[in-house]
C-alpha positions as CSV (number, residue, x, y, z in Angstrom):
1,X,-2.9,17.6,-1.4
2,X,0.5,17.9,-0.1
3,X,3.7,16.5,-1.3
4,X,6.1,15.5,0.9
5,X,9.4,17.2,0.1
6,X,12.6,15.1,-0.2
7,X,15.4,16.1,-0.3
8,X,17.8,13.0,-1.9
9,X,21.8,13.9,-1.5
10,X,24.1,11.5,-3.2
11,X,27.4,12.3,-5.1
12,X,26.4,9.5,-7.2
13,X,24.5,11.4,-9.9
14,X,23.5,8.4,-12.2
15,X,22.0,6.6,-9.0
16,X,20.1,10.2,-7.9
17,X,18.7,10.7,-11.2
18,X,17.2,6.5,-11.2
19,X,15.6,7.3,-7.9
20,X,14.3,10.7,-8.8
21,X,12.7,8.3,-12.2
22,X,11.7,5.9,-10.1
23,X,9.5,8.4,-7.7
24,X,8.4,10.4,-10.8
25,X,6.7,7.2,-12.5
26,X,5.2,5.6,-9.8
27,X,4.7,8.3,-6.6
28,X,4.9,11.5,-8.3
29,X,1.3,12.3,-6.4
30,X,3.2,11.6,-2.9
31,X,7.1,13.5,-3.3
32,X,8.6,15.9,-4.9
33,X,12.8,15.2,-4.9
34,X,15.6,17.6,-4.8
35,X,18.7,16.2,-6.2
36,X,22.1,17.0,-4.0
37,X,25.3,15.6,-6.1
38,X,27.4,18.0,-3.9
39,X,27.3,18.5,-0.3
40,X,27.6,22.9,-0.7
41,X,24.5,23.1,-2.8
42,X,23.0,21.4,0.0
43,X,24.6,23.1,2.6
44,X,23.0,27.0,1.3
45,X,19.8,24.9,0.4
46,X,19.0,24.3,4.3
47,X,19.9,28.0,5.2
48,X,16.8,29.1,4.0
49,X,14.5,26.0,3.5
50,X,13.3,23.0,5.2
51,X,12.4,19.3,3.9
52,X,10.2,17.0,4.8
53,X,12.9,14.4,4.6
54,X,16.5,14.0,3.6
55,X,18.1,10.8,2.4
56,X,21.7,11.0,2.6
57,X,24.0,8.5,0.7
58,X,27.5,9.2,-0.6
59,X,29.3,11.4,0.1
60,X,26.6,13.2,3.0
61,X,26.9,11.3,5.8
62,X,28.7,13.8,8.1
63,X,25.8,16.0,7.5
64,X,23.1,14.1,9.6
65,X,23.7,16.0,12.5
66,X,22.8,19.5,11.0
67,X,19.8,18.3,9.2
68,X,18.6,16.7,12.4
69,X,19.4,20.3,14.2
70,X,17.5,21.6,11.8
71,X,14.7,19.8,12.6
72,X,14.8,17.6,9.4
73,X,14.1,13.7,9.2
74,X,16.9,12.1,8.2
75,X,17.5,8.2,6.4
76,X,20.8,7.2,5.9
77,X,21.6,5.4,3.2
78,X,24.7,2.8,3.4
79,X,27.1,1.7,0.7
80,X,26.9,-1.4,2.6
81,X,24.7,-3.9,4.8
82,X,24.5,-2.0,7.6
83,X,25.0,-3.9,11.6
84,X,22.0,-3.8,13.9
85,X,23.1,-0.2,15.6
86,X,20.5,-1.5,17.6
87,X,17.1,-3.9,18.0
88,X,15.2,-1.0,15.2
89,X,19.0,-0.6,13.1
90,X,18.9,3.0,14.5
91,X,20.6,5.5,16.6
92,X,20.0,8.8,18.4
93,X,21.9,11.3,17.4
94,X,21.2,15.1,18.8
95,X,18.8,13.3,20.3
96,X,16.7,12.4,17.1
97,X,16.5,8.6,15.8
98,X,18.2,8.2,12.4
99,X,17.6,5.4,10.5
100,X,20.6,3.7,8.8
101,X,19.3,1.7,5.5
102,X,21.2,-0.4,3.2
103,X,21.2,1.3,-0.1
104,X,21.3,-1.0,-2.8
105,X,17.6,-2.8,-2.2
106,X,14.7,-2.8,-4.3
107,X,13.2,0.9,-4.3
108,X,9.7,-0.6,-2.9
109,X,11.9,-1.4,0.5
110,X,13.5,2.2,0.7
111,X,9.8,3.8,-0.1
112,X,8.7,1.5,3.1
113,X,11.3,3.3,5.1
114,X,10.6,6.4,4.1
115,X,6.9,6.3,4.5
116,X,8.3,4.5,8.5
117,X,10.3,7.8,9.4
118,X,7.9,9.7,7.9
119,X,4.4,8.6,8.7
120,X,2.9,10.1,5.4
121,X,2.9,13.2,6.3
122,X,3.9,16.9,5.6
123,X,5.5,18.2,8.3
124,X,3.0,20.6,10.3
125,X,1.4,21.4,7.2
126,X,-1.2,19.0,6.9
127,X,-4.5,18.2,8.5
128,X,-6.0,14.6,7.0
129,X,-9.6,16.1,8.2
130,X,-9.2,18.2,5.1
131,X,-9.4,15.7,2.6
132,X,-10.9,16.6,-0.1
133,X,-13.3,13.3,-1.2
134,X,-14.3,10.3,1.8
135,X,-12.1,7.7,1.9
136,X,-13.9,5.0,-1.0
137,X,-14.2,1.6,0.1
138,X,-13.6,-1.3,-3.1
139,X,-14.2,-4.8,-1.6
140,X,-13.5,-8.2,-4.3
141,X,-15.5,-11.3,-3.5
142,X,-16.1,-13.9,-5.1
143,X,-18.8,-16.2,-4.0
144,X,-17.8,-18.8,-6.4
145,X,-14.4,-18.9,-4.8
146,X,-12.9,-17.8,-8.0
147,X,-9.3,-18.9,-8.1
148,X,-7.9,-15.8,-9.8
149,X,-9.6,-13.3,-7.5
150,X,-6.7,-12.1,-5.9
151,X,-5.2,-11.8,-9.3
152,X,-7.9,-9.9,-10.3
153,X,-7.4,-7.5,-7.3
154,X,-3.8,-6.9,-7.7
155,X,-4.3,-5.9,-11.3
156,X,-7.3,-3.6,-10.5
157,X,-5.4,-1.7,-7.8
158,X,-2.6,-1.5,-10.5
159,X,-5.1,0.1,-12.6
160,X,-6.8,2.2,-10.2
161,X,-3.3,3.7,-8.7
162,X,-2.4,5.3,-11.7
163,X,-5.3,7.8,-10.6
164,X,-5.2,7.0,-6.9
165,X,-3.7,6.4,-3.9
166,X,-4.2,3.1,-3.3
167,X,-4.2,1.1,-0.1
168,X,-4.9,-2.8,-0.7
169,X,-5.6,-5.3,1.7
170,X,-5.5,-9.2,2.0
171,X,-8.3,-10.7,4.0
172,X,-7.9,-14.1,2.8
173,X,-6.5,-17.5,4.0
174,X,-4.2,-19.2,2.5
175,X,-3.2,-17.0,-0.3
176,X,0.4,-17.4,-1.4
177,X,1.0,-13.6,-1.3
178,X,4.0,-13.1,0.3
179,X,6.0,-16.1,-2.3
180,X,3.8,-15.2,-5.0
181,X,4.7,-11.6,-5.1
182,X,8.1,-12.3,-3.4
183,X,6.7,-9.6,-0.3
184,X,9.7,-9.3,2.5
185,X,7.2,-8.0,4.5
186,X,8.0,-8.5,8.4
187,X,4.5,-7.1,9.1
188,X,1.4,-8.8,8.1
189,X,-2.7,-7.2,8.6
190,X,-2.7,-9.3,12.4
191,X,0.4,-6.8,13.6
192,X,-1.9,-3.8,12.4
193,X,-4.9,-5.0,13.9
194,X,-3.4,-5.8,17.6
195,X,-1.7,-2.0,17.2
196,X,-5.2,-0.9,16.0
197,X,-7.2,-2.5,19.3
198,X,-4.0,-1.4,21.9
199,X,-4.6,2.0,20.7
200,X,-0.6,1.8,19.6
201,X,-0.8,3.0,16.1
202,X,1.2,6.3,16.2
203,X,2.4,7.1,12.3
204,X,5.9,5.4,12.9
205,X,4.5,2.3,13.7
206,X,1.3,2.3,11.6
207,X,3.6,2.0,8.5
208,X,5.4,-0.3,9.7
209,X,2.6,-2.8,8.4
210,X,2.3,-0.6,5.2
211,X,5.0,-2.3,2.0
212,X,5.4,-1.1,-1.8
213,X,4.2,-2.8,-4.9
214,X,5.0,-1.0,-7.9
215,X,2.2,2.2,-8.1
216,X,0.0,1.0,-4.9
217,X,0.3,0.4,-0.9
218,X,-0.4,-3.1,0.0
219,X,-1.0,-4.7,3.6
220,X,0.1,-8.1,4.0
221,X,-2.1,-11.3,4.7
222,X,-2.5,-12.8,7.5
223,X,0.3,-15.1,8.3
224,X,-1.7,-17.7,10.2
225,X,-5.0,-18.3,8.2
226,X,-6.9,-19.0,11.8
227,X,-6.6,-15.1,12.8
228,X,-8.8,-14.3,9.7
229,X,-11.6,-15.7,12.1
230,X,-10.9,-13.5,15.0
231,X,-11.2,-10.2,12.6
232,X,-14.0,-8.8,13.9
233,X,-16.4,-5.8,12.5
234,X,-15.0,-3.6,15.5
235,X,-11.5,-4.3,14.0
236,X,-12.5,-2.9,10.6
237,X,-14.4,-0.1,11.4
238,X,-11.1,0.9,13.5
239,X,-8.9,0.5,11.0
240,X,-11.5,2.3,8.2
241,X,-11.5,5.2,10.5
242,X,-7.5,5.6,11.4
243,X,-7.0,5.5,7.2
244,X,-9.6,8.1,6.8
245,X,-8.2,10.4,9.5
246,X,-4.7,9.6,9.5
247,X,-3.5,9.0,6.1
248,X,-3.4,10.2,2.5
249,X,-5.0,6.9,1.0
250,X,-8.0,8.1,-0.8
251,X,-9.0,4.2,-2.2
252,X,-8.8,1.1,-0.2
253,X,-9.1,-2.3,-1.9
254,X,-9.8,-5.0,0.2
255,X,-9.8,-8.8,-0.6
256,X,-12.1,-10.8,1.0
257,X,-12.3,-14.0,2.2
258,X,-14.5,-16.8,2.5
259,X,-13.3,-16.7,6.1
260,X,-14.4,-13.6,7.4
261,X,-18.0,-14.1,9.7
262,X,-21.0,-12.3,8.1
263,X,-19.0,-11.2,5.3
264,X,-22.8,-8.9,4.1
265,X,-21.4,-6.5,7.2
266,X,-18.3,-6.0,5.8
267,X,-19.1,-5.1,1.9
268,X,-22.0,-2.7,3.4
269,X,-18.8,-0.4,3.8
270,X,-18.2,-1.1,0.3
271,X,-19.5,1.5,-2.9
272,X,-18.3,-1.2,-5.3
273,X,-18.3,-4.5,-4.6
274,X,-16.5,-6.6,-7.9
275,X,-17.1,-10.5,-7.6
276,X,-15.3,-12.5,-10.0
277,X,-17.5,-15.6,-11.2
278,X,-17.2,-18.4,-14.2
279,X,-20.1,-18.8,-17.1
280,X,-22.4,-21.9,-16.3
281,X,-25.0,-23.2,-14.7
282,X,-23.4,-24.9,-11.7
283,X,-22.3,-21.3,-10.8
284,X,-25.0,-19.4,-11.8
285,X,-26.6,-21.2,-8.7
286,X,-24.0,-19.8,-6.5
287,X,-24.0,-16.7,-7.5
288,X,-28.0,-16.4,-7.1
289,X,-28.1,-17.8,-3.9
290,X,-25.1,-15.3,-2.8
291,X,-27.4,-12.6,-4.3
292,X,-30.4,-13.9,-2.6
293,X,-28.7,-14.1,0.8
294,X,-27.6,-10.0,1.0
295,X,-31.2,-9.2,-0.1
296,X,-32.5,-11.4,3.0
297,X,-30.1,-9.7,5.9
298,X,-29.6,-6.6,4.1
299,X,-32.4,-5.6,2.2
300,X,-31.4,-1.7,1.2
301,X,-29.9,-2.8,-2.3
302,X,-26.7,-3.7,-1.4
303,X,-27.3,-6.3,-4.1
304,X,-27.4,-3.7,-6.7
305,X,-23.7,-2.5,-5.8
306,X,-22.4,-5.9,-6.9
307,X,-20.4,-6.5,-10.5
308,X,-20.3,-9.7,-11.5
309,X,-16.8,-10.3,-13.9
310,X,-16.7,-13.2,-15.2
311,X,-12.9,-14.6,-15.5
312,X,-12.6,-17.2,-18.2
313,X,-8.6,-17.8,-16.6
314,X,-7.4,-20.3,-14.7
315,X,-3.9,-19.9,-12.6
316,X,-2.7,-22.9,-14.0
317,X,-0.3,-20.6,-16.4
318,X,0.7,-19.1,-13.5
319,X,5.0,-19.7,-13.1
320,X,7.1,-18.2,-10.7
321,X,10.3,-15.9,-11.0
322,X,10.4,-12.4,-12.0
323,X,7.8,-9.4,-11.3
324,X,4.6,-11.5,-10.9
325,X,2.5,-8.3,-10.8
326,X,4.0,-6.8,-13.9
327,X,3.7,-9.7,-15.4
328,X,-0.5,-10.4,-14.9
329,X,-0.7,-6.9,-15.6
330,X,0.5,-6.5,-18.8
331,X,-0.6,-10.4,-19.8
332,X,-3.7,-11.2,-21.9
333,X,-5.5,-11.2,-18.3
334,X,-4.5,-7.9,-17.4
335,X,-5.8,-6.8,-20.5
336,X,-9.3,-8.6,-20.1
337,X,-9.3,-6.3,-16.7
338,X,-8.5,-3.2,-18.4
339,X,-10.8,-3.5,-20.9
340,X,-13.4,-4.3,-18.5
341,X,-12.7,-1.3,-15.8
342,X,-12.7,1.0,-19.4
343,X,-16.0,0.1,-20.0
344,X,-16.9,0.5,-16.1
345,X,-15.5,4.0,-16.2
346,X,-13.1,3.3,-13.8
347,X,-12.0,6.7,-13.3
348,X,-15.4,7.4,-11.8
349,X,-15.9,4.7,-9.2
């Protein structure tokens, strides 16, 4: 698989070398960085080579128009909050959009924007019909209406993207997502599914609705809990198909909901299907009857794809402020999900 080559120019050396860390820890499968502190080594870099994008911060500005000549995507990254250029915070220049960014965020937001101006993708070098493996399906549900399945999603595509690339998705009402894991994202899985059905989801604007959270991809909820019930099968066979064709995702976790219509359709796509229950008896009657009801309407062993975890942790422990997702992943209840996906052979799924 191809990396996408960036080039990152910045005569701020200390802040280059924390953004070439960053990438190495958590996207080293996606980009390969060249550090720039000086604009000349730059300069006789481009004489003879091409990247797939360049990020220029201090000191590079004036060198947007001859990487965009050169037929280079370019960011720009500001020293300060940058003014709406325009609706997008963009502006053509040699008749190529740049985007202007302000460059002291959170890394996750930059990786967004790069991943916008990008769309994923090497340029004309890459064909996604290549890949290697099918896209794998992972679908969570828990019939019992765990409380910490979500929690139990986030930490398993934690896990899994150490290995993977990692796409998860939120089809659930009600969640807390976007305060939980303090998301900024303007997008939400109803702006990616109205894009999907008009046929509008050129790369640009198909990561629009794509965000950052630590080592994994995330898309997020819906917004307006009613829309879950007008996600339709046809939606998420569409959406299935533009990730395997169009993207470098090679995993997609997906969250369901109690409000999705004949939810059995939906984890048939599935190869693993994780459902997060409770020891007792009062659940062990949900969890047969769940069991009994695939094997009625889909009688092909479906059933038999189904791990049942059982979660003995409640979110009552749960308190806000600081990395929520670091912090259930390396708490006693991201280690009870390690230790379980160990003993699954989570590298094989």
């Amino acid at each position: 698989m191809h990396k996408l080559d960036v080039a990152f120019c910045d005569t701020n050396e200390t802040y280059g070398e924390r953004f070439a860390a960053y990438l190495m820890e958590h996207k080293a499968k996606e980009f390969t960085v060249h550090l720039f502190p000086e604009p000349e080594l730059f300069l006789q870099k481009i004489k003879n080579e091409k990247f797939d994008l360049v990020l220029l911060g201090s000191g590079f500005s004036e060198f947007g128009e001859q990487a965009v000549l050169s037929g280079m995507t370019v960011l720009i990254l500001s020293e300060n909050i940058p003014e709406r250029l325009s609706e997008d915070n963009s502006y053509l220049q040699s008749g190529r959009k740049l985007t202007v960014i302000f460059k002291y965020q959170p890394m996750e937001a930059i990786l967004h924007e790069m991943m916008v101006v990008t769309g994923g993708k090497k340029a004309g070098k890459e064909s996604f019909t290549d890949r290697l493996t099918k896209l794998e399906i992972i679908g969570v549900y828990s019939p019992i209406g765990h409380e910490m399945q979500m929690p139990f999603s986030m930490v398993l595509s934690s896990v899994l993207a150490k290995q993977r690339r990692i796409l998860y998705i939120n089809l659930m009402q009600n969640t807390g997502f976007l305060q939980l894991f303090d998301s900024q994202a303007e997008y939400d899985i109803g702006d990616l599914t109205l894009r999907l059905r008009r046929g509008t989801t050129e790369s640009e604007q198909f990561f629009q609705s794509i965000y950052e959270m630590g080592d994994f991809s995330y898309v997020a909820p819906f917004r307006n809990p009613e829309q879950l019930g007008e996600f339709q099968m046809d939606d998420y066979r569409k959406l299935l198909a533009h990730l395997e064709e169009n993207t470098k995702f090679d995993t997609v976790v997906f969250d369901f909901g109690t409000g999705i219509p004949s939810i059995a359709a939906f984890l048939e796509e599935c190869s693993s299907i994780y459902c997060p229950a409770k020891e007792g008896y009062f659940y062990e009657c949900q969890k047969a009857e769940f069991v009994h009801y695939l094997e009625q309407v889909k009688p092909d062993g479906m059933s038999e794809r189904l791990q049942f975890v059982n979660l003995p942790f409640t979110a009552k422990g749960i308190r806000g402020g600081g990395n929520m997702l670091e912090q259930l992943v390396w708490s006693e209840f991201g280690d009870y999900i390690r230790d379980y996906l160990a003993g699954d052979a989570y590298g094989e799924i």
